[in-house]
C-alpha positions as CSV (number, residue, x, y, z in Angstrom):
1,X,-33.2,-2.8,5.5
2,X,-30.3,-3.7,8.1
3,X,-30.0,-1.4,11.3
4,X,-26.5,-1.1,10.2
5,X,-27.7,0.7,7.0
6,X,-30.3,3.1,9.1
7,X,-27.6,3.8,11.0
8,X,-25.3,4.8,8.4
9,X,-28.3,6.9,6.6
10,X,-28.2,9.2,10.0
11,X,-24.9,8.9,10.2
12,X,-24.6,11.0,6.7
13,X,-27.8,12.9,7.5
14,X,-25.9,14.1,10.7
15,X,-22.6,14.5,8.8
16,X,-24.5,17.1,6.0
17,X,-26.4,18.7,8.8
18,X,-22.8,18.9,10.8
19,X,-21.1,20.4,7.4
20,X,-24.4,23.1,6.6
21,X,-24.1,24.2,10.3
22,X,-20.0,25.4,9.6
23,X,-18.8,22.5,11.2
24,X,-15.3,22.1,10.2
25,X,-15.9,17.8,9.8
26,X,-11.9,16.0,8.8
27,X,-12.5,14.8,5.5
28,X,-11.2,11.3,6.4
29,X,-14.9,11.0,7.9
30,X,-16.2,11.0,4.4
31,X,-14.0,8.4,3.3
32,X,-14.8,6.5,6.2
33,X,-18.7,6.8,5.4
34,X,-17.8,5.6,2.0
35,X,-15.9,2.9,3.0
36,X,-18.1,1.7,5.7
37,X,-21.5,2.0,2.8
38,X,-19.3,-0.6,0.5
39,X,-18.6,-3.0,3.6
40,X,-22.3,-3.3,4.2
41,X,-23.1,-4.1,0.4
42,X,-20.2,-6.8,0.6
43,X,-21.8,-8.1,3.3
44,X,-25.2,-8.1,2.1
45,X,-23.9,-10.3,-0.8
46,X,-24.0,-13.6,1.2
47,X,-24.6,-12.9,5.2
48,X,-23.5,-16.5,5.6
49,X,-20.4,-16.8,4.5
50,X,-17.5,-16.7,7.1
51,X,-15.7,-13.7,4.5
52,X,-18.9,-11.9,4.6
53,X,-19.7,-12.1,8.7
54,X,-15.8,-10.9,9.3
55,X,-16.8,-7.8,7.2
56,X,-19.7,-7.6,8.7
57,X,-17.8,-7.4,12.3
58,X,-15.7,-4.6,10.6
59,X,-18.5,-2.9,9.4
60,X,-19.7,-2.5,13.1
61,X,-16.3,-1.1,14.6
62,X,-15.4,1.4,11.6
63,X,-19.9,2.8,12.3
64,X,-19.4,2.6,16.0
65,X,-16.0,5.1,15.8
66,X,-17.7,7.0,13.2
67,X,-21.0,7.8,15.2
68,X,-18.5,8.7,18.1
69,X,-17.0,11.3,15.7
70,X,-19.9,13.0,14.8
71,X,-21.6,12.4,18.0
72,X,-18.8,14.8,19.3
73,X,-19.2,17.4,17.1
74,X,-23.1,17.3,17.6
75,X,-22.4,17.5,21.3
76,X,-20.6,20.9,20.6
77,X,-23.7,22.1,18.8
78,X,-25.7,21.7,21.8
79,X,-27.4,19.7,23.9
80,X,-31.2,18.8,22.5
81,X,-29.4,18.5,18.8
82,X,-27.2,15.9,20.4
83,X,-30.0,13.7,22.2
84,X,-31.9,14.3,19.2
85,X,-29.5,12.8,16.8
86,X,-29.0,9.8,20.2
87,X,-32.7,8.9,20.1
88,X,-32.2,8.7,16.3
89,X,-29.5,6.0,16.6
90,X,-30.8,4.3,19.2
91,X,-34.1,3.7,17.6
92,X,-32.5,2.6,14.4
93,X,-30.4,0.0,16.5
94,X,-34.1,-1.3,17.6
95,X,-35.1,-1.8,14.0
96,X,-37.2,1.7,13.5
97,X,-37.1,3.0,10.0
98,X,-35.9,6.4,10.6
99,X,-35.3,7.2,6.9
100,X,-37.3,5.2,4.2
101,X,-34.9,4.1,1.2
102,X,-36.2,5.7,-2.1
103,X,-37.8,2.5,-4.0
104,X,-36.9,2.3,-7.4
105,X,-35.8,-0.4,-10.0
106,X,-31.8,1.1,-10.3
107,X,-29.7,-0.8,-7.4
108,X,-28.0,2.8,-7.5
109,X,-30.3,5.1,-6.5
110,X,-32.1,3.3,-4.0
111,X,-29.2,3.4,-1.9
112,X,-28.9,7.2,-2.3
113,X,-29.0,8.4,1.5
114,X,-32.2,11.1,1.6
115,X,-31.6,14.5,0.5
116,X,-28.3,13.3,-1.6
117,X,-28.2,13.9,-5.5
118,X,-26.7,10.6,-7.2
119,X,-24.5,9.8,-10.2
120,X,-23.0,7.0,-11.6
121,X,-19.9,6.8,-13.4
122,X,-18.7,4.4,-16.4
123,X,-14.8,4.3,-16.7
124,X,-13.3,2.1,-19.9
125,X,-10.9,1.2,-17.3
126,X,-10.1,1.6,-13.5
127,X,-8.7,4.6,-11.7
128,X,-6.9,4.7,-8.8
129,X,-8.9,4.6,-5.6
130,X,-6.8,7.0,-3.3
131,X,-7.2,9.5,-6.6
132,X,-11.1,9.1,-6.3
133,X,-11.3,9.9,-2.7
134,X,-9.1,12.6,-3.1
135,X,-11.9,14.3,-5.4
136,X,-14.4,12.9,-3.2
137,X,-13.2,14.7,-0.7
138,X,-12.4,18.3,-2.2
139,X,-15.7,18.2,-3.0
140,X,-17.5,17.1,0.0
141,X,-18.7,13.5,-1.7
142,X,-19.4,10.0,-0.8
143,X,-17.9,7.7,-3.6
144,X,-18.6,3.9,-3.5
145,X,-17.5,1.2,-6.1
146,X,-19.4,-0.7,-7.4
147,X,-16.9,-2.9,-9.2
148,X,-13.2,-2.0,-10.9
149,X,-15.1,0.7,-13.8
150,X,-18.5,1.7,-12.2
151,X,-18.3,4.7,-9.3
152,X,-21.9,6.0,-7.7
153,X,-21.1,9.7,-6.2
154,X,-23.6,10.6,-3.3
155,X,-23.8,14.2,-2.5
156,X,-25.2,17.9,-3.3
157,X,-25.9,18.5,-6.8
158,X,-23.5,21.2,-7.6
159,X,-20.6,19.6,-6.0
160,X,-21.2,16.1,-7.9
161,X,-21.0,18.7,-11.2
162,X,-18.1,19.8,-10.4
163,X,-16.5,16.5,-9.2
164,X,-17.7,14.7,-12.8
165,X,-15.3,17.7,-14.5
166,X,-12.4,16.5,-12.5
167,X,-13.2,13.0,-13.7
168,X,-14.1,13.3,-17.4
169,X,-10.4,13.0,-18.3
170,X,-11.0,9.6,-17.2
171,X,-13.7,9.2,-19.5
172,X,-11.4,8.5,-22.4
173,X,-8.7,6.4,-21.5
């Protein structure tokens, strides 16, 4: 595992624990978490192609201004919980496993981030991405695609439910 993925697994371990504590998190940071989880797998495809580095590079701004985010908001929590979630990071960025990746034969739900339900959705055709964030984000969700008609959902069990009502229209067209 990269230290760009550890990172972003605390990154959404600290985002949740942000959210459970009444936080009141802009949902553009779970787009953003979304976003950055689909550059890393692009990169992962080929880390030597030119394409793939330049994503990479991306990758590494769009995590650095998201930890600054949510480092804020854990700074407002208090002290220890923000050095806590610091020492976290910075051990990740030395190559510490701070969260172990579930092993398991579906590509999907080893990348589930810990504590995170998963689904996966088949589409007979694609959907509009700004309408999938939208959903991810009324229901507190990470969304990643997987390619034009496949869509994992990360998140809590009840609010994945609920999002895969607002998609089953989809289902059928």
């Amino acid at each position: 595992m990269l230290p760009i993925e550890q990172n972003w697994l605390i990154l959404v371990e600290l985002l949740t624990d942000l959210k459970k504590r009444g936080m009141d998190i802009p949902s553009s940071v779970n787009k953003d978490i979304s976003l950055l989880k689909t550059s890393i797998n692009f990169y992962k495809k080929d880390m030597s192609h030119p394409d793939m580095i330049k994503e990479f590079d991306k990758a590494n701004i769009k995590i650095t201004e998201i930890q600054d985010k949510l480092l804020g908001y854990a700074e407002e929590v208090n002290d220890d919980y923000y050095k806590d979630w610091i020492d976290k990071l910075r051990r990740a960025n030395l190559g510490e496993e701070i969260y172990k990746q579930a092993e398991s034969s579906s590509k999907f739900v080893g990348g589930a981030p810990p504590g995170f339900s998963s689904a996966k959705i088949h589409l007979k055709k694609p959907i509009s991405e700004d309408r999938t964030q939208e959903i991810a984000e009324y229901f507190n969700l990470i969304i990643e695609f997987e390619d034009d008609i496949t869509i994992a959902i990360y998140g809590d069990s009840e609010n994945i439910k609920k999002a895969l009502k607002e998609f089953a229209p989809f289902f059928n067209e």
